[in-house]
N, C-alpha and C positions, 0 to 999 in steps of 0.2 A: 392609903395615901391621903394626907390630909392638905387641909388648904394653909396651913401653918406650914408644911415641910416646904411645900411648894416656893410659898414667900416669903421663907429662911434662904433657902438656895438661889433666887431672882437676887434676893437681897445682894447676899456673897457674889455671885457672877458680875453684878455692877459694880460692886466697890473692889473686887479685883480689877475692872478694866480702866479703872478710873488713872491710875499712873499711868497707863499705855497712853491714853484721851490727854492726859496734864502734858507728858512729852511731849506727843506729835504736837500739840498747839503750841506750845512752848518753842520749838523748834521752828513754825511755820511763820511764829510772831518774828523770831531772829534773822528770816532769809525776808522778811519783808521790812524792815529797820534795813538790811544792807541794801538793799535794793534801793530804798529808797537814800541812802546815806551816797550811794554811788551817783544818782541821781542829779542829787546837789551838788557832789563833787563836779560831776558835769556841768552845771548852769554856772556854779560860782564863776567870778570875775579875777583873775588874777592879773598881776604884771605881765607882759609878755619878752618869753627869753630869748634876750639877743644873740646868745652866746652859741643857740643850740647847734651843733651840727659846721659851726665857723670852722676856720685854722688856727690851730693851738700850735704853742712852741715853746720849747722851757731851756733853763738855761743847760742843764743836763738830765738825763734819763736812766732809771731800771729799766735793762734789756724785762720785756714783757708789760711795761705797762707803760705806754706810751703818751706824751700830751693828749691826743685824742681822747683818749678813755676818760677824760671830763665833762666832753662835750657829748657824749652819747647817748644820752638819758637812760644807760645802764647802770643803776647802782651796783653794779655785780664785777663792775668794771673800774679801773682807777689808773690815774695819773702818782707816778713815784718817782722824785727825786733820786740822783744817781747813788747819796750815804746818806748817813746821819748828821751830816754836819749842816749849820744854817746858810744863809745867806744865798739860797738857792730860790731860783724865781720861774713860774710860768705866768704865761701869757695867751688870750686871744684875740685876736684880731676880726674884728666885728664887720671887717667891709667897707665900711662909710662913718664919718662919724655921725652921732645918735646923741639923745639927748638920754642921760642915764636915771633912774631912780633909786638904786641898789643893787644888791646882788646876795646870792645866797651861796656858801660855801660849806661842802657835805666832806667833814676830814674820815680819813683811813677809821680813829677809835673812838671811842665813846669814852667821854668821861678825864678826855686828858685835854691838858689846858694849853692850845697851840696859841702864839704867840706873832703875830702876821704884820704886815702893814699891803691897802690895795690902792692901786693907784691909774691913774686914763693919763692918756697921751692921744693929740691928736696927728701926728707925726711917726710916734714909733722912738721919737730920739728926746723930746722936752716932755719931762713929768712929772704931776700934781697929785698931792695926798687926796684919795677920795675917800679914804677909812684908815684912820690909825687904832690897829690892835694890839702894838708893840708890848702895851701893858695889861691887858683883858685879862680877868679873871675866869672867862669862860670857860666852863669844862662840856657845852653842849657838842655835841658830835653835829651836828646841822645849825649853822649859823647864819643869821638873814639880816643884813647892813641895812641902813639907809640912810643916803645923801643924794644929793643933785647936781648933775653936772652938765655942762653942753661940749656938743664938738669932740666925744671922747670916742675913735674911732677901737683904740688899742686901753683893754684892762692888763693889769699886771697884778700876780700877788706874789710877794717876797716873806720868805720865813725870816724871825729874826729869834727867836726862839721857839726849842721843842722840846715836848717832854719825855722824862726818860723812857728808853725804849722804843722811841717812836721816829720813822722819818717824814721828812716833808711830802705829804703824801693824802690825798682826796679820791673820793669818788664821783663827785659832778660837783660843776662851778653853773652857776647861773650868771647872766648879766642883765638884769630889768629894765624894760624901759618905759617910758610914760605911759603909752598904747595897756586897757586892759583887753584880755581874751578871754574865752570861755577857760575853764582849767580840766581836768580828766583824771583821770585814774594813771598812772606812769606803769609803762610796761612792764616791770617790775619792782611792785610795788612794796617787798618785803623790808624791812632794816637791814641797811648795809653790816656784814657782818662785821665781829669786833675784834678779833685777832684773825687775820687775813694772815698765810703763806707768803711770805719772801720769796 
């Protein structure tokens, strides 16, 4: 047995375990990046959502997805207009009027180019453009407004065009308002899926 076989085979033993040692570090590095990524997600300062949790009401419904399911902070959940046709509107009702900065609206698909106008009422009955999207070229499935307004107790969003295939239909509305707050991780935090069941 020589001292050469010996430090042939040392050799071989270590540069086998070397891909096991490159993994697990490899892998250890990625749970400590999310970790810390979750982190930040925590401390960050975000707008805070007036919306969340309010009373919703639209001007008509798909039996199973009900105004609410906007305000839930379930992406897994959605508000859908009663067909395909436009000119259908929901709303929430925010309690008090607030002083507004935007609002963020998460549609049914990805990639189709919904066509809206949103608008605040401090009454419920007299209403002002707070975002005109009538012409938007946007095809992003998560869309995030911004204007300014005061005294907007009541949001409203109105379809005015939709694209084919698709009804008036979202899975959460935000409503922003001046105040920021820490932000978190959303209970379910996956992307809302893109062809949903009728």
């Amino acid at each position: 047995f020589s001292s050469n076989t010996f430090t042939s085979n040392s050799t071989l033993m270590i540069n086998s375990r070397r891909p096991f040692a490159l993994a697990w570090m490899t892998s250890l590095l990625f749970l400590l990046l999310c970790q810390t990524s979750a982190r930040a997600a925590e401390s960050e300062l975000v707008p805070e959502n007036l919306a969340q949790a309010k009373k919703a009401t639209a001007s008509a419904t798909q039996n199973g997805h009900p105004p609410e399911h906007a305000l839930d902070g379930d992406v897994n959940s959605r508000w859908c207009a009663a067909n395909a046709d436009v000119g259908y509107w929901w709303q929430v009702d925010l309690g008090q009027p607030e002083k507004v900065v935007g609002c963020r609206i998460t549609w049914e698909f990805v990639g189709r180019p919904y066509r809206y106008k949103v608008e605040g009422s401090a009454d419920g009955k007299s209403w002002r453009m707070l975002s005109d999207q009538t012409k938007s070229q946007s095809t992003d499935q998560s869309q995030t407004l911004k204007f300014q307004a005061d005294d907007v107790r009541f949001v409203r969003v109105t379809s005015t065009e939709l694209p084919g295939g698709a009804w008036m239909s979202f899975w959460e509305f935000e409503v922003h308002g001046a105040k920021l707050v820490k932000g978190g991780t959303p209970k379910h935090a996956k992307l809302a899926p893109t062809n949903a069941q009728r």
